[in-house]
N, C-alpha and C positions, 0 to 999 in steps of 0.2 A: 303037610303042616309047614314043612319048610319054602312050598313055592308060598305057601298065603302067606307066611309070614313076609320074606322077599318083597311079593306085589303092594301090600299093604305099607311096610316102609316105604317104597318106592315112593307109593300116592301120596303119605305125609309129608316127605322131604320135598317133593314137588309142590303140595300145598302150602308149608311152608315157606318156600321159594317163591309162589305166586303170591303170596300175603305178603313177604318183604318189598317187593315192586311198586307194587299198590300201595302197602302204605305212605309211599311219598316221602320228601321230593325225589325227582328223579335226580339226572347228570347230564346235560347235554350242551353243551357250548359250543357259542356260534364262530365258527371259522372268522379268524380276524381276513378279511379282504381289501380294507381300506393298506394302500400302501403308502412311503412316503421315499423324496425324492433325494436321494443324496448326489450333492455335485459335483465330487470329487472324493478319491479316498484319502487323498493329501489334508491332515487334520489342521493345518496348520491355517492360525487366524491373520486374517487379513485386516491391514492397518496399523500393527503393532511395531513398524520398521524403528527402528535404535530404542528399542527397549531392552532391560538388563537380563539376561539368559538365567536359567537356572545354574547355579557353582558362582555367581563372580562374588556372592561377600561372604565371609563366615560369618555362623548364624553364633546369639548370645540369647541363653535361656534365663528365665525369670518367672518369680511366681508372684503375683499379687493377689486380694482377696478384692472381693465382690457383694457386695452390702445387698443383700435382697428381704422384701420385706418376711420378716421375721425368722430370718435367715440367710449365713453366708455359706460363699463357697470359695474352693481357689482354682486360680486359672494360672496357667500357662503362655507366658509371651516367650516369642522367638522374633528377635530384630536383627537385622542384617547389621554388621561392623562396617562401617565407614560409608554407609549410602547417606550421598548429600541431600539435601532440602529435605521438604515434607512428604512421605512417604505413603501409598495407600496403605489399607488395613483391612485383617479379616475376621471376623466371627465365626468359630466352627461350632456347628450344632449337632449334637450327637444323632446315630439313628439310635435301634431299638437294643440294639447288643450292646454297647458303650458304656459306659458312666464319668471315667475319670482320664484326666489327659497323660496321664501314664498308662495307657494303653491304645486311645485314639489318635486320629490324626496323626501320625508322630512325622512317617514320611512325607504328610501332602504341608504339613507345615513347618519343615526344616525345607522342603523344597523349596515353599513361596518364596520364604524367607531368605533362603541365600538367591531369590533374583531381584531382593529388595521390597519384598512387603511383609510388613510388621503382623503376624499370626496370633490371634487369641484363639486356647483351646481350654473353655471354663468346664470344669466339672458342674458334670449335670444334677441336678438338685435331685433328691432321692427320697428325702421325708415327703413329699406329696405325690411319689411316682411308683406305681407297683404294676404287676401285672393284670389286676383288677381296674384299679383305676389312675385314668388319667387325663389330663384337663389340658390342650394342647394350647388353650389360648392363655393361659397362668403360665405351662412352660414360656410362650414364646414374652410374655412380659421379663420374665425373669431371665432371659437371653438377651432383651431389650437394656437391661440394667449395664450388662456386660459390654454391649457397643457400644454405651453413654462411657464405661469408665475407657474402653480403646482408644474413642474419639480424643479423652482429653490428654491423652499423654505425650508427650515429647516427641517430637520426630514424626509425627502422625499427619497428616491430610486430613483435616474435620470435613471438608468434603469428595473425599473417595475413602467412604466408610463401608464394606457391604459385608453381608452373611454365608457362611456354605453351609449348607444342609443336604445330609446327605439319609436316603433311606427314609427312616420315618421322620427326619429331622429336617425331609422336603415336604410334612404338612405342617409344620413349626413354621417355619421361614417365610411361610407367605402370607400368614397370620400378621406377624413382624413388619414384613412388608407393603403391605395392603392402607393406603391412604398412606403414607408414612415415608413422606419427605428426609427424615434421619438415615434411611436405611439407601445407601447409594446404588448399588448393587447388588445380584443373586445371583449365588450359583447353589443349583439344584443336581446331586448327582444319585444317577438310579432313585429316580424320585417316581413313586406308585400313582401321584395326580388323582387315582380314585378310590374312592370310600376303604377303611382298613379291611375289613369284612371281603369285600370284593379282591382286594390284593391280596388278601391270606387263601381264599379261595382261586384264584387263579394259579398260584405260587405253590400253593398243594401237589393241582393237576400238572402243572408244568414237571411240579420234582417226581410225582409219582410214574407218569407216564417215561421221564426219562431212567427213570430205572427198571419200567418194564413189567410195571405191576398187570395181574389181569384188569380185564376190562370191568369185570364185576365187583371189582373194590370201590372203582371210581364213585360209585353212589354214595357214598361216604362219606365224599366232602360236602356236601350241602348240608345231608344230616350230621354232621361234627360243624360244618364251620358255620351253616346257617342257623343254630338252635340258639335260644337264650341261655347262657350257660347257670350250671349251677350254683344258685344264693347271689343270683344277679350280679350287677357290676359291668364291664364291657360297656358301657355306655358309648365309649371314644371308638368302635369297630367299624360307628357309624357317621362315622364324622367326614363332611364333605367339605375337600380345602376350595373346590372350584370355585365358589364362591368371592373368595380371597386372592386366586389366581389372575381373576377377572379385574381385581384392582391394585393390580403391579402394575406399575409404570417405568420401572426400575430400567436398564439395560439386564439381561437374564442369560447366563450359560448354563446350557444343561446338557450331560454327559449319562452316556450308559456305556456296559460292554455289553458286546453282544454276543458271552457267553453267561450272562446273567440269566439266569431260567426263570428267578423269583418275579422280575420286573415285567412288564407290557411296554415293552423299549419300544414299538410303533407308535401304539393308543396312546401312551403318554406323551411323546413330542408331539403327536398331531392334537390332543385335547388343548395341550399347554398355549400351540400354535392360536389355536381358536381362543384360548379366556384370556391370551394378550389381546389379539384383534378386539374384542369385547372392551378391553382395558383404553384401544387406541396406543397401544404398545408394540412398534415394529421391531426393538431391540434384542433377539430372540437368536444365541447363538447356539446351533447342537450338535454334538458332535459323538459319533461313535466310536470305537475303541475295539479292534478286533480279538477275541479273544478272553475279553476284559472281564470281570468277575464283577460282582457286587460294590466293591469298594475301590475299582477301576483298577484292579492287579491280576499279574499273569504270574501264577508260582510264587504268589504272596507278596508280590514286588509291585510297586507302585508303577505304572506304567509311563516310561520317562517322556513319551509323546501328550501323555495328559499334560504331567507337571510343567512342560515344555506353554503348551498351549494356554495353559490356566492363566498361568502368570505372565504372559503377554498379552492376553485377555484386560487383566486386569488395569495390566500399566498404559496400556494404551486405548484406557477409555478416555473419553467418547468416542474416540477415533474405530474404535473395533465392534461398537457393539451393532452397529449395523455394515457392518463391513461384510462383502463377500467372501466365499461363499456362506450363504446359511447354514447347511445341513451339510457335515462331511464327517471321510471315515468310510467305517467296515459298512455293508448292506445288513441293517440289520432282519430279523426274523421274527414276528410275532405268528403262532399256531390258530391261536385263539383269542377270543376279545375277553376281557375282562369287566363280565358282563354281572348287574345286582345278582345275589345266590338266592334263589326259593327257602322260605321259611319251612320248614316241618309242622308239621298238625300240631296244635293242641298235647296232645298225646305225645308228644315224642318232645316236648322241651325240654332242657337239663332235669328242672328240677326235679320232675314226675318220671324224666328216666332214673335219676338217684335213686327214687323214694322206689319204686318195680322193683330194682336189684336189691336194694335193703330187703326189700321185702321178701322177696324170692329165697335169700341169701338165710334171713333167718328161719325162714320156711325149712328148709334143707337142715337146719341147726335143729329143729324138735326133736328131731329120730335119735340123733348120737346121744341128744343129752337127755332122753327117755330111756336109751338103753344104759347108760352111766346108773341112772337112779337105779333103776332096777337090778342092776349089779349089784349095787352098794348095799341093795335090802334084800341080796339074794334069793331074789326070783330069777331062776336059768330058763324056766318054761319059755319056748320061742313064744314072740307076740305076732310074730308073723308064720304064714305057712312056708313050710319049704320051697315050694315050686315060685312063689313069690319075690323071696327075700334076696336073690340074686339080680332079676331083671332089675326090680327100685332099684338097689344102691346101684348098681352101671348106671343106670336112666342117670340118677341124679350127680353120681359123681363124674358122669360125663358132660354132661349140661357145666357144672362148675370146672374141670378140666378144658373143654372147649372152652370157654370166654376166659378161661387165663391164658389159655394158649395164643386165643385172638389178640388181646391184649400184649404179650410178649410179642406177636409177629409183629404188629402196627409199630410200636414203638422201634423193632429192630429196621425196618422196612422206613421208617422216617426219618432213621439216622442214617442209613444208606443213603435215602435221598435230600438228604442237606448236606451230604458229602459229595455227593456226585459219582454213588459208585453202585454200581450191578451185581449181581450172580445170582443166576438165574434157579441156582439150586433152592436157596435162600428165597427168593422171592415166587417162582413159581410152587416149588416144592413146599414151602411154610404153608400156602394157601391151603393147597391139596392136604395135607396134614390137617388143618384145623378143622375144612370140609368133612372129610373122613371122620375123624372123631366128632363132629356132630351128629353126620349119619348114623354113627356107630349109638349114639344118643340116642336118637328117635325109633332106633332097632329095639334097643332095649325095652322102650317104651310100647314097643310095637306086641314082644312079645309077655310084659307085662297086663298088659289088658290080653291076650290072647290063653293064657295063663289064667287070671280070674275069671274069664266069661265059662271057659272049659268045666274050669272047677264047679261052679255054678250048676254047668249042664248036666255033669257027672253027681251031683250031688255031694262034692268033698266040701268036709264043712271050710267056713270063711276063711278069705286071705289074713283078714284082721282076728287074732284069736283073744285079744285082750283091748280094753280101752284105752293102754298106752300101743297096743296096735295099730286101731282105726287111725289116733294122732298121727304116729309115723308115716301112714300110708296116705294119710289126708294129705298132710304137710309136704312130703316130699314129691305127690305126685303135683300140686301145686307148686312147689318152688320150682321143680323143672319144667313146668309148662311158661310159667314167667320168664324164664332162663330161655326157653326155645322161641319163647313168641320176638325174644331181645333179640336173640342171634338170628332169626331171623332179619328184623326190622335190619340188623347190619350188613346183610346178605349173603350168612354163612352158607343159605342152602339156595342149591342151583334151579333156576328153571330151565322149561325148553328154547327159550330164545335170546 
């Protein structure tokens, strides 16, 4: 009894295993091979000779408001003390984590600022911004409103006006910039260049593999990041800046570090390369940053070679923006290209994975609250047979057991890798945990039907001894079969290869 039982699990968990594969999409990303040339590790911009260094004025803060249609916002100026004539100026454009200038920018715009360029840091507009939806060419109008009021203020240069966008705030910026003579300048830092969808999946694999996740997880992110999520929305996942890229004409700096894991620090300078040429745009300065994080810092510290850089950058346009070298700094490393993510079936969109687990979920609910009633009108008679009513509830409370388990590891396993931290106990061993308690699922399951057919043979009467039986045993052997076909599709159980 017990090898059949054994072999018979075995074949479901495997078949299981072979259903989740098949069902689609796979994971398979193509090796980034395209390289790019950097020509020097000396980051320092060429042409910028007697421009004012970062430290020589103290900076004076200020807050003005920003008239946008049907709504304001306040922004934040930082002007150097005592810098003669008319001064450049910059627009900073939030990425996706930001909102308010007491908490962005603070270093990269007290830096600008004490080398002598005037820094606007507006709060990002939030009543038409959520995590559902977002309309990248309405943000960049309303960033547009913000350089009209920089340009007109005192001490300003109306023409060395440009934008910094940084994150998702480099597919804002070229929006802004695109045909648009107002906008003097770009600088784009750790800027993703392609589709959100594509940089959220890339940025996934990047964090998961550096933490060391099995290989069998990896399927996950096309089916998490490629599905239409639930009750729609995401519209912007799909939003291609190239486009817009293609009609910069601007002079353009753009910075990565090359310990950002999130970004395609190759693919993007080399695309960017290509939709200036497009543009008839040679002004293209890039620069890497060893070590550098997301928002170009090492130990949460802005990294003073950037600051150094930027702001010579800027003060000594036009002279810099074609100035030698092009591409300098750290060698960076791309694994992988960040390449369109395969759709999921039909069948596995958000919304109809929702509507499964509801469904499954309330499935599971009949039995408890069959046997409640039944209490309450004191009827003790089991409605189930004895040899029965052990394997269900394991079956089904393992089925629910595993997918909150799943769910705790993913989420603990995400935070690890947006932290940038490992342990292998955690990440290997969580896996293994949730695996096992599925198995331990489809055991139950196993010797649930092993159990009734017996019964059957031997002539013991029915598993189901009542009509609120059959329910129970209807219902809950359905909700966990919904529950196993899900955790499957996630790739709780193993195949052979």
């Amino acid at each position: 009894m017990r090898y059949r039982i054994a072999l018979t699990s075995a074949v479901a968990a495997l078949a299981l295993g072979v259903l989740g594969v098949v069902a689609g999409p796979g994971w398979d990303p193509v090796p980034m091979t395209e390289t790019i040339e950097v020509a020097s590790p000396d980051t320092r911009v060429g042409g910028a000779e007697g421009t004012d260094p970062v430290g020589t004025y103290e900076v004076v803060r200020s807050v003005v408001t920003v008239d946008l249609i049907g709504h304001e916002v306040e922004a934040q100026l930082s002007e150097p003390v005592g810098a003669e004539g008319l001064r450049p100026a910059v627009v900073f454009v939030h990425g996706a984590g930001t909102g308010r200038f007491e908490e962005a920018f603070r270093a990269q715009a007290e830096a600008l600022a004490s080398a002598g360029v005037v820094t606007m840091v507006p709060n990002k507009r939030l009543d038409t911004y959520s995590t559902r939806d977002r309309d990248y060419t309405a943000m960049a109008n309303d960033y547009l409103r913000s350089l009209a009021v920089l340009r007109g203020l005192p001490g300003v240069d109306p023409e060395r006006v440009g934008v910094y966008g940084e994150s998702e705030g480099s597919w804002i910026v070229p929006v802004m910039a695109a045909d648009n003579p107002a906008v003097d300048f770009v600088v784009l830092v750790a800027a993703p260049v392609v589709p959100p969808r594509q940089q959220a999946a890339f940025a996934v694999d990047s964090y998961l593999r550096n933490t060391g996740v099995p290989e069998d997880l990896l399927p996950l992110i096309p089916r998490v990041v490629g599905m239409d999520f639930p009750g729609g929305g995401f519209a912007y996942a799909s939003f291609d800046v190239q486009a817009f890229q293609q009609r910069m004409r601007q002079p353009t700096f753009l910075a990565y570090g090359t310990g950002d894991a999130a970004m395609p620090t190759v693919q993007g300078a080399l695309q960017l390369m290509r939709d200036l040429e497009v543009a008839g745009n040679p002004a293209l300065t890039v620069r890497y940053y060893e070590g550098a994080d997301h928002g170009i810092k090492v130990d949460r510290t802005l990294v003073p070679e950037f600051a150094r850089d930027l702001a010579a950058w800027i003060q000594g346009l036009p002279a810099t923006a074609t100035a030698d070298p092009q591409v300098a700094g750290a060698e960076p490393y791309q694994r992988f290209s960040a390449d369109p993510v395969d759709r999921p079936r039909w069948y596995a969109e958000g919304d109809l994975l929702v509507a499964g687990l509801a469904a499954a979920l309330l499935a599971l609910l009949v039995g408890p609250v069959l046997w409640v009633v039944r209490r309450a009108r004191h009827r003790h008679v089991p409605s189930l047979a004895d040899g029965v009513r052990a394997p269900l509830v394991t079956m089904a409370a393992g089925c629910v057991a595993t997918l909150v388990l799943l769910v705790v590891y993913l989420l603990v396993v995400a935070n690890m890798a947006q932290n940038y931290r490992t342990n292998a106990v955690v990440v290997q061993g969580g896996w293994f945990a949730v695996r096992l308690l599925g198995l331990a699922s489809v055991v139950a399951g196993v010797v649930l039907v092993y159990r009734m057919v017996d019964g059957r043979r031997r002539g013991v009467p029915a598993a189901a001894r009542t009509v609120a039986g059959e329910w129970t045993l209807a219902s809950a052997v359905g909700g966990s079969s919904l529950l196993l076909l899900l955790l499957a599709y996630f790739g709780v159980f193993p195949t052979l290869w």
